[in-house]
C-alpha positions as CSV (number, residue, x, y, z in Angstrom):
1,X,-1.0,14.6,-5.3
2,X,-1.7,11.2,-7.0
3,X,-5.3,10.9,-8.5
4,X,-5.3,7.3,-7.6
5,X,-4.7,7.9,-3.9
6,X,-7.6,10.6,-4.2
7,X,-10.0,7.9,-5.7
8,X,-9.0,5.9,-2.7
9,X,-9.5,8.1,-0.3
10,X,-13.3,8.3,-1.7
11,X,-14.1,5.0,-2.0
12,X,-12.7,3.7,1.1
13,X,-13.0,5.7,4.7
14,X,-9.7,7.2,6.3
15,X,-10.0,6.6,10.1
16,X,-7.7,9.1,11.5
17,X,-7.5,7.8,15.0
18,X,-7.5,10.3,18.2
19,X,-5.9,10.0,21.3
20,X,-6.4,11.8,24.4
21,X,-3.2,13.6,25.9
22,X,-2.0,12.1,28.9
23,X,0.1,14.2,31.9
24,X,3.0,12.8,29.8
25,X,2.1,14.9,27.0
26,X,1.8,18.0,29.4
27,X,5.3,17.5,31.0
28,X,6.1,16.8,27.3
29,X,4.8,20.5,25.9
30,X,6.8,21.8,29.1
31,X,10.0,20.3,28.1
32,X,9.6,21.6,24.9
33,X,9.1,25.3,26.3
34,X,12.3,24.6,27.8
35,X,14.3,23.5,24.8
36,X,12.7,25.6,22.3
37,X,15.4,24.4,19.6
38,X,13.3,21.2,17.4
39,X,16.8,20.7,16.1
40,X,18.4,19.9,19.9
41,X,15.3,17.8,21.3
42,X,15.7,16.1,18.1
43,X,19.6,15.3,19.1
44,X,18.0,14.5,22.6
45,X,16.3,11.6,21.3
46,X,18.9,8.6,21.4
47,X,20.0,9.9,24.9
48,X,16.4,9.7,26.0
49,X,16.4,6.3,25.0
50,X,20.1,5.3,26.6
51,X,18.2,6.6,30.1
52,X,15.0,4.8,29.6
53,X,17.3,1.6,29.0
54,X,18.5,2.2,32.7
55,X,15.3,1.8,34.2
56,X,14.9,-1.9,35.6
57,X,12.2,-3.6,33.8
58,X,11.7,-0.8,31.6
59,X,11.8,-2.3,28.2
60,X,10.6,-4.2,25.8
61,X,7.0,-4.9,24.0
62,X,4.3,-7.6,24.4
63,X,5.1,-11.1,23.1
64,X,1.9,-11.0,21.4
65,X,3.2,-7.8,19.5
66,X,6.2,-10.1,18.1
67,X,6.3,-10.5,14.3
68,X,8.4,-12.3,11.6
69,X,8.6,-10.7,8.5
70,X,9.2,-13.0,6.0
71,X,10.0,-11.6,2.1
72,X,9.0,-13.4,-1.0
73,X,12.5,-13.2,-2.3
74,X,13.9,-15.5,0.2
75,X,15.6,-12.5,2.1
76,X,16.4,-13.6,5.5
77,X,13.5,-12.7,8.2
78,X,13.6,-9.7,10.3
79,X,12.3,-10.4,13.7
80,X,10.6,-7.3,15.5
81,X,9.5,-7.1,19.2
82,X,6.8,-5.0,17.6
83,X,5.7,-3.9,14.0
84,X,6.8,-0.1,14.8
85,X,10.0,1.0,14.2
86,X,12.2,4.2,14.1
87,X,12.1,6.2,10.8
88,X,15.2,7.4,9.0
89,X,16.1,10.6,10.4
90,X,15.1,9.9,13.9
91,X,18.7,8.5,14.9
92,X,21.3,10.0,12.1
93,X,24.4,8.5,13.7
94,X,23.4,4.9,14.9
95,X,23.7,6.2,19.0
96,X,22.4,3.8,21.3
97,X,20.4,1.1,19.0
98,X,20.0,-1.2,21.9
99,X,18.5,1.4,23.9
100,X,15.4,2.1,21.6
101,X,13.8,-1.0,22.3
102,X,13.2,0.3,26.2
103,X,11.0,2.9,23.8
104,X,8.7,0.0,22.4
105,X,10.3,-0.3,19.2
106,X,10.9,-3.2,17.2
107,X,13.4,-1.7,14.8
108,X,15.5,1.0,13.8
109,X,16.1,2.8,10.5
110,X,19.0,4.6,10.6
111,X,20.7,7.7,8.5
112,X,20.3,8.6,6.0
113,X,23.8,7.7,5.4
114,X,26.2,9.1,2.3
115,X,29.4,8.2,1.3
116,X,31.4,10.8,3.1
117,X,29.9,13.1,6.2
118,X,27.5,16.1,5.7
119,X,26.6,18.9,7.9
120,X,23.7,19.0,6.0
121,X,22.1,22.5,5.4
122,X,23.8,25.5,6.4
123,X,20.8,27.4,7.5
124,X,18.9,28.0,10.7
125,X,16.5,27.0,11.9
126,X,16.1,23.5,10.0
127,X,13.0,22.2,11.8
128,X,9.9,23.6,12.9
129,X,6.7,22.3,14.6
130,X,3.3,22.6,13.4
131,X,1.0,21.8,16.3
132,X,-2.1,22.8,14.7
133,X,-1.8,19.2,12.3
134,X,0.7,17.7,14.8
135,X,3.4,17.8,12.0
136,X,6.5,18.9,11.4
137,X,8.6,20.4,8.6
138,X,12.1,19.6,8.5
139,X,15.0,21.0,5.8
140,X,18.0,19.1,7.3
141,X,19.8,18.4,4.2
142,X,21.6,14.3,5.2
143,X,23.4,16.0,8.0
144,X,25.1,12.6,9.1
145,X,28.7,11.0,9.8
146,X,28.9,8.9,6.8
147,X,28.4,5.7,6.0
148,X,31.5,3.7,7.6
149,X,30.9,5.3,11.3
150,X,27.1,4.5,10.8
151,X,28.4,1.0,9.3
152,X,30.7,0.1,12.4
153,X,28.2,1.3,15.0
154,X,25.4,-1.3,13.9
155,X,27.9,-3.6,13.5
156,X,28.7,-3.4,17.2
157,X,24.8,-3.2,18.3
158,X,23.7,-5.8,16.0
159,X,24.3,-8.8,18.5
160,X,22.4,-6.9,21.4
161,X,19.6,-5.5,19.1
162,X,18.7,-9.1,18.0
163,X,18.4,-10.9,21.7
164,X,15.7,-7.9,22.0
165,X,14.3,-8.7,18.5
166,X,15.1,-5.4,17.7
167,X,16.5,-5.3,13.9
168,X,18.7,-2.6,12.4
169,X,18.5,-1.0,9.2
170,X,20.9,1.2,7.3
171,X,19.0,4.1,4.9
172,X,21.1,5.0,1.8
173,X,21.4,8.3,0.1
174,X,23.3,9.6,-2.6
175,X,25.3,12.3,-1.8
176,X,23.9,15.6,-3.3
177,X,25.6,17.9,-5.4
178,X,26.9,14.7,-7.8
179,X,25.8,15.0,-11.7
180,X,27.1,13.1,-13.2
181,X,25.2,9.4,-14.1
182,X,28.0,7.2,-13.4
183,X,29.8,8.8,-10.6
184,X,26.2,9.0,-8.7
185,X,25.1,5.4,-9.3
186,X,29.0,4.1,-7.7
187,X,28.7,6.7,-5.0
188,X,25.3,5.3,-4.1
189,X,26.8,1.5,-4.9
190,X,29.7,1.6,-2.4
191,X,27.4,3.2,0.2
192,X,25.0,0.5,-0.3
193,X,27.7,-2.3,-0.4
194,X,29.1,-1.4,3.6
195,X,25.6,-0.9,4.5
196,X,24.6,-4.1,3.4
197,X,27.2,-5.9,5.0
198,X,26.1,-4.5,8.7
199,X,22.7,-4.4,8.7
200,X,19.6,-6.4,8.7
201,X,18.1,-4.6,5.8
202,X,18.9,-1.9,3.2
203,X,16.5,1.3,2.9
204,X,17.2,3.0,-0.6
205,X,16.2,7.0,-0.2
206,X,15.3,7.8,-3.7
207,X,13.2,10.5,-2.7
208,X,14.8,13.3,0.2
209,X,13.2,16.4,-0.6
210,X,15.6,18.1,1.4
211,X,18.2,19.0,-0.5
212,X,17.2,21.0,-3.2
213,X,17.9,18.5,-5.7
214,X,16.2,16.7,-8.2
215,X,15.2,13.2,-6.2
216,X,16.1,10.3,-8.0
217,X,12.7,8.9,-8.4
218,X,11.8,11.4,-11.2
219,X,14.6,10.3,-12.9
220,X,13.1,7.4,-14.1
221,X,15.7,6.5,-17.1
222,X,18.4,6.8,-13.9
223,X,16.5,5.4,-11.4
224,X,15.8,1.9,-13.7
225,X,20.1,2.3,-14.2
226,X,20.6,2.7,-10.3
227,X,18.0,0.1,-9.0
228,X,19.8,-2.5,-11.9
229,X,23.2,-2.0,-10.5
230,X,22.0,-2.4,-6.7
231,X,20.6,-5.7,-7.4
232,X,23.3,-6.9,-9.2
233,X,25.5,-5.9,-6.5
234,X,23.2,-8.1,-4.3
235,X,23.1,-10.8,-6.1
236,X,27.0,-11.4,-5.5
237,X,26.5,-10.6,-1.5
238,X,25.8,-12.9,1.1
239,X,23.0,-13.2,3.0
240,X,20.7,-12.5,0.9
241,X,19.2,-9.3,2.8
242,X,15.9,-7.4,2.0
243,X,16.3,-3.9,0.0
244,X,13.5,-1.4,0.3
245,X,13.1,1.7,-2.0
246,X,11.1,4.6,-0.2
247,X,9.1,7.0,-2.3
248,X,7.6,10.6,-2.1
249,X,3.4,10.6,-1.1
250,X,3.9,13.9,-4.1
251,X,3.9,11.5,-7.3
252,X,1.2,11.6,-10.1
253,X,-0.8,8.8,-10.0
254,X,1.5,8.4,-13.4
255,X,4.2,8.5,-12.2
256,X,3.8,6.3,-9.4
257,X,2.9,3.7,-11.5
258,X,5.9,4.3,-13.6
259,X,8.4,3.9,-9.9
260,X,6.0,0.7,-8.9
261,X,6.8,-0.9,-12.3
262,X,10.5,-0.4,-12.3
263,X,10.9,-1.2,-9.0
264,X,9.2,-4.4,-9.8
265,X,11.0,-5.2,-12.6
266,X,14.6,-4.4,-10.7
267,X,13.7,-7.2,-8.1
268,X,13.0,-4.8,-5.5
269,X,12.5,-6.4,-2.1
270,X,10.3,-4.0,-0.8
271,X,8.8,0.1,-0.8
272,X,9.0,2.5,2.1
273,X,5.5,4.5,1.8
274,X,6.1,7.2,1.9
275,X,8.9,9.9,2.9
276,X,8.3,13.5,3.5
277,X,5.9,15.7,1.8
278,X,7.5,18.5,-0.6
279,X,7.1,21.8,1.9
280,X,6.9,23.4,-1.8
281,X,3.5,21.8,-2.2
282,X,1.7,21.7,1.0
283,X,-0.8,23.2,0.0
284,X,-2.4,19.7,-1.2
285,X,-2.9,18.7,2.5
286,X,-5.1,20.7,3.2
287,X,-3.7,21.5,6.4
288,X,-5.1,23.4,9.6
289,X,-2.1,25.2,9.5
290,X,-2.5,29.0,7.6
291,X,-0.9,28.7,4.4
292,X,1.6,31.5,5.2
293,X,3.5,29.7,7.6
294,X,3.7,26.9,5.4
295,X,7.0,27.6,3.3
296,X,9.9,25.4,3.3
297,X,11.6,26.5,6.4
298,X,14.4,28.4,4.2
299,X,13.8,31.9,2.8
300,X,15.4,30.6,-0.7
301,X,12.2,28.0,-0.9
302,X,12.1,24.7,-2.5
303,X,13.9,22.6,0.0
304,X,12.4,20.6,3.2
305,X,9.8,18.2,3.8
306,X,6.7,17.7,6.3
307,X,5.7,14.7,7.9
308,X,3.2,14.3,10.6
309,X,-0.4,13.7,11.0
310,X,-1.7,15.2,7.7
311,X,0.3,12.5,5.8
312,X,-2.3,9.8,6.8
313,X,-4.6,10.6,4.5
314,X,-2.7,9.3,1.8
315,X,-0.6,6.5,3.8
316,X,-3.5,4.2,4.3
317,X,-4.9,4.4,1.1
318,X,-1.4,3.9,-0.9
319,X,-1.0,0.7,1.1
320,X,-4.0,-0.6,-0.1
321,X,-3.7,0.1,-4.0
322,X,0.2,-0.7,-3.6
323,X,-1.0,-4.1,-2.0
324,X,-3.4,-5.0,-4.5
325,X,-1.0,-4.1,-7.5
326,X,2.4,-5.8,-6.1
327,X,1.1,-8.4,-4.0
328,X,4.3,-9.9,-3.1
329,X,6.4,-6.1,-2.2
330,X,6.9,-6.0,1.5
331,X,6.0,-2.7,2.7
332,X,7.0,-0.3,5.6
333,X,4.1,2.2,6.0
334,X,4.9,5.5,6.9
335,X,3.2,8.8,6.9
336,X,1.2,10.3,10.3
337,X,0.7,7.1,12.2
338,X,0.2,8.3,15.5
339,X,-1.9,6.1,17.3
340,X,-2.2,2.2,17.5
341,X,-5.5,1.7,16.0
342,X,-4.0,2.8,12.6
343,X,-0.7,0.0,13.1
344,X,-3.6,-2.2,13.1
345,X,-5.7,-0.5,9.7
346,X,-2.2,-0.4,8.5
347,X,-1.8,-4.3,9.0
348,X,-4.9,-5.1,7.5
349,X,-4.6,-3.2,4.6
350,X,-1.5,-5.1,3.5
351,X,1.5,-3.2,5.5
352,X,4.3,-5.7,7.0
353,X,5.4,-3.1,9.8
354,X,4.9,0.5,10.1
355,X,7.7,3.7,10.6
356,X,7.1,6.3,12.5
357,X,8.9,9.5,14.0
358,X,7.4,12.4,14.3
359,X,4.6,11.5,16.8
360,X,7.6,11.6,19.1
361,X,7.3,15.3,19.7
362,X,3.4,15.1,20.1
363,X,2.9,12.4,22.6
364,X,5.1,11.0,25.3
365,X,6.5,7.4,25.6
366,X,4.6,7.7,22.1
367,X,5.6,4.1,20.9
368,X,5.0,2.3,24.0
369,X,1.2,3.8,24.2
370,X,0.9,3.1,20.5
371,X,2.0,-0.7,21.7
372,X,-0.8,-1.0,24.0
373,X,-3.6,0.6,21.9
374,X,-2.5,-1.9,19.1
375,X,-2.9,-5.0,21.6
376,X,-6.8,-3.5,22.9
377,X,-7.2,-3.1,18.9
378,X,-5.8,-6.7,18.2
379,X,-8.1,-8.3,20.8
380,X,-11.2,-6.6,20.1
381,X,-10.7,-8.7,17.0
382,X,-10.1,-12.2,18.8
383,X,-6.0,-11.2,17.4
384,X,-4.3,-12.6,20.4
385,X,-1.0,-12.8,18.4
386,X,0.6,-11.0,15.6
387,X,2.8,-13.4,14.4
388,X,1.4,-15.2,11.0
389,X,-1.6,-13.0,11.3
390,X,-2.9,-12.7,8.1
391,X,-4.7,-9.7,6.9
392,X,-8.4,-9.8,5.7
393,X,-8.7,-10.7,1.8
């Protein structure tokens, strides 16, 4: 775990905002005793959404919620109905985009996508719960159609999304198993070059811990060689779109320095903070859970990641140093934000829009409650709108 998000941690409080659990959240815990599989509520999700989307007047966030991000780098604006969107991982094959704004969103991340399909890994189960922290651990391995499918389906949705200010981002993997420099940096390029011609923004996962791998952003010689060849590539694309780079909350406070300066020297748009915590090391949360029922969800160990409410601790306070040391990154915050009081800590430390996925098993109609408990934190402030708020100094 980094020393300088410890030192944070100390010298600035952690609010990790509670919520009381509605009858939602009971009918929830009952639909969950009915589909015991994670893996097939998980599949549920986008059909959820395409039902919600049938409900007259069931849509949609408050105007006052509406936010334009606007990038340093010229990038063209994303436009969100709200600052929360959709992880990567929550929709893996780009199923009814439109519908998730009936959810409260105000964007969608989706994939990861690689090259070609996976089925991901060939173990079960590949996701468990962890009620006791609200968290989840999750050893999927890309499981996703590839990146052309994903490609043409936000293609078609883009139109729709946008008259609901909903925008659509592609994440990019590389496909695993690949080791050789060269051949890895192309595969990675020509994903990045269709996902960039169908999408709002570009999401570079450097950092899946899912596979079994080496991630790419402890390759720091290769990741300075990848990140020089995607931003090249964009540089002979048109729009100019935003590209983000999303790290692992596991680095060194070394090493994350070491990622922050190359992405900043590569031209970076923008960081993702963070992705999934190494199951190999949960032991740094600190979690309610017992340590024996930690492991990664495969017997062989090593692979999977867990997201969830124990990630906070280290998602506010990385916003905050990141902020201070690359004033001009955009950043997507993500990590165990699970109510709407911390979208609005978020905010004021420096975040442009938050990610979030997991809360989604824990509390029903999640994003829409997080909505409103974002608008009673935004007017407790005399915030009546979030567009061109501007953070605290």
């Amino acid at each position: 775990m980094s020393d300088t998000l410890k030192i944070e941690q100390q010298s600035q409080g952690v609010v990790n905002h509670e919520y009381r659990r509605s009858l939602g959240d009971y009918f929830l815990e009952a639909g969950k005793a009915v589909f015991r599989n994670p893996e097939i509520r998980h599949q549920m999700l986008s059909s959820l959404a395409a039902g919600m989307n049938m409900i007259p007047g069931y849509g949609g966030a408050n105007s006052d919620l509406e936010k334009t991000i606007r990038f340093a780098d010229r990038s063209v604006p994303l436009n969100l109905a709200s600052p929360i969107l959709l992880a990567a991982g929550g929709n893996k094959s780009a199923e009814h985009l439109t519908a998730f704004s009936a959810l409260g969103f105000g964007g969608v991340t989706v994939g990861s996508a690689t090259s070609a399909a996976r089925a991901g890994n060939p173990f079960r189960p590949r996701m468990r719960l962890l009620p006791l922290d609200r968290s989840m651990s999750n050893s999927m391995g890309l499981n996703n159609p590839g990146i052309e499918t994903i490609a043409t389906e936000v293609d078609k949705a883009l139109g729709s999304a946008h008259r609901r200010r909903l925008s659509l981002g592609i994440s990019v993997a590389d496909t695993p198993g690949e080791e050789d420099p060269d051949k890895k940096i192309a595969d990675v390029l020509m994903t990045f070059r269709r996902a960039y011609r169908a999408a709002d923004y570009v999401e570079l996962n450097v950092s899946c811990p899912n596979t079994g791998l080496e991630r790419m952003d402890v390759q720091e010689e290769f990741l300075t060689a990848l990140l020089r060849e995607i931003m090249e590539a964009r540089r002979g694309l048109a729009p100019r779109k935003a590209v983000f780079v999303k790290l692992s909350p596991d680095m060194s406070a070394r090493a994350l320095d070491r990622n922050l300066q190359i992405i900043a020297d590569a031209g970076v748009t923008g960081l993702v903070l963070f992705n999934t915590f190494p199951g190999a090391k949960a032991r740094f949360l600190r979690m309610q859970t017992p340590e024996t029922d930690l492991a990664p969800v495969t017997d062989s160990g090593g692979l999977g990641g867990l997201s969830g409410r124990a990630l906070y601790k280290n998602t506010l306070p990385a916003v905050r140093y990141i902020r201070r040391q690359l004033p001009k990154l955009a950043i997507f915050a993500s990590g165990g934000i699970d109510h709407g009081s911390k979208v609005m800590d978020l905010l004021d430390a420096g975040a442009d829009a938050v990610q979030v996925y997991t809360v989604l098993a824990y509390r029903w109609n999640a994003v829409r409650k997080m909505n409103r408990e974002l608008l009673d934190a935004m007017h407790a402030r005399g915030i009546r709108s979030l567009d061109g708020y501007v953070p605290p100094a």
